[in-house]
C-alpha positions in Angstrom: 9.8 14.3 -1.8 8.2 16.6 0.9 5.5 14.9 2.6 2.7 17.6 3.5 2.7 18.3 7.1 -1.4 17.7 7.7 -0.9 14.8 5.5 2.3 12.9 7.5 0.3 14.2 10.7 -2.8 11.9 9.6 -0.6 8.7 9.3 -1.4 7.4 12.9 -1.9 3.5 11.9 0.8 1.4 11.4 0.9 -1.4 8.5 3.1 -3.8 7.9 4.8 -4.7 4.1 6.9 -7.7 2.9 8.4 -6.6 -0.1 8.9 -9.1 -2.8 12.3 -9.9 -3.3 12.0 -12.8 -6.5 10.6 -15.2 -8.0 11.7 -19.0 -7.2 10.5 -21.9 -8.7 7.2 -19.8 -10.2 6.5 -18.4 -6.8 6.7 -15.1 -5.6 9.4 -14.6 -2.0 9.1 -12.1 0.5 11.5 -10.4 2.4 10.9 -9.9 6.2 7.8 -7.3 7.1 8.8 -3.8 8.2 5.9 -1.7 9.7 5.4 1.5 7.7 3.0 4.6 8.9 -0.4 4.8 7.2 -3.6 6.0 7.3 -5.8 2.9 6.3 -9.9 4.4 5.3 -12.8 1.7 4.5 -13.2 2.7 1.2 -15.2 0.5 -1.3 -14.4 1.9 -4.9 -13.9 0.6 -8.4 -10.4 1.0 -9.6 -8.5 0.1 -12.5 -5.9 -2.7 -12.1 -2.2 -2.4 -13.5 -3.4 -5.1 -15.9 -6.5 -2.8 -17.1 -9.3 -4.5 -15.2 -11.4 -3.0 -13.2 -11.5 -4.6 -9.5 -13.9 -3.7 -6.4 -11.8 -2.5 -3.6 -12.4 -2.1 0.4 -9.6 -0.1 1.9 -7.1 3.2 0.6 -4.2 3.6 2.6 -2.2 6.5 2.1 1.6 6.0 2.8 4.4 8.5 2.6 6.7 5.8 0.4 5.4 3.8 -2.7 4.6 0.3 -2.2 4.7 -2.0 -4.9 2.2 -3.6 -6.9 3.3 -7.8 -5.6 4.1 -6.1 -2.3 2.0 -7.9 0.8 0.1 -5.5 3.5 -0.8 -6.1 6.8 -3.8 -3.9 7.7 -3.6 -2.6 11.4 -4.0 -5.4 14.0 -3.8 -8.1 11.3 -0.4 -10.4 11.9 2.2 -10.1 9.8 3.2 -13.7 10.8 0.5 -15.1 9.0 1.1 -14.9 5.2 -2.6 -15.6 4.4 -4.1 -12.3 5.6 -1.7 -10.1 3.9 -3.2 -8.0 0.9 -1.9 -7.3 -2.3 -2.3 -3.9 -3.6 -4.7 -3.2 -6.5 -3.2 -0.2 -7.4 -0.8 2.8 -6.4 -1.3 6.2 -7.1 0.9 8.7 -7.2 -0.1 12.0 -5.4 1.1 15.5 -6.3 1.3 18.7 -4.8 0.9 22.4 -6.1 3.9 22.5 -7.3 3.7 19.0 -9.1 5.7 17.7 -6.7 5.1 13.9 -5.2 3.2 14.6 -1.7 1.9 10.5 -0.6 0.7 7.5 -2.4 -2.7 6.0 -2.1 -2.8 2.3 -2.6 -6.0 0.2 -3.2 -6.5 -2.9 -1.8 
């Protein structure tokens, strides 16, 4: 995957993700939370969930990686430390280029 310039130019914010590494005794574990470049927009839309629903959203943040759906996110200035303010993502879309290759992913949360 080659990342479009102007778009891996725009990805001034940082995030942080925990990805989830299992599931013990019914509840999801985390691993430790890396900081990833992003570009995080206010953005209130209506998207459709993995599970077919349709959920009211607040923020897109485009990432050059995919994050996954039972990942947590720390938007900017938020503390990873604290597990409560993380966000799961509502959805992840994949983004291709001209040439149907994968550019970025925007992920709703």
């Amino acid at each position: 995957m080659a990342i479009d310039p102007q778009i891996k130019a725009s990805l001034q914010q940082t995030i942080a993700v925990a990805v989830e590494s299992g599931i013990s005794s019914g509840v999801r574990t985390y691993g430790a939370a890396a900081n990833r470049s992003a570009r995080v927009e206010d953005s209130r839309r209506v998207v459709d969930a993995a599970d077919g629903s349709q959920v009211q959203t607040s923020h897109i943040i485009i990432v050059e990686n995919s994050i996954g759906l039972f990942n947590r996110i720390w938007l900017p200035d938020v503390s990873s430390s604290d597990a409560t303010l993380a966000r799961l993502p509502v959805a992840v879309e994949k983004c291709v280029d001209e040439d149907g290759d994968v550019s970025h992913y925007e992920v709703y949360v």
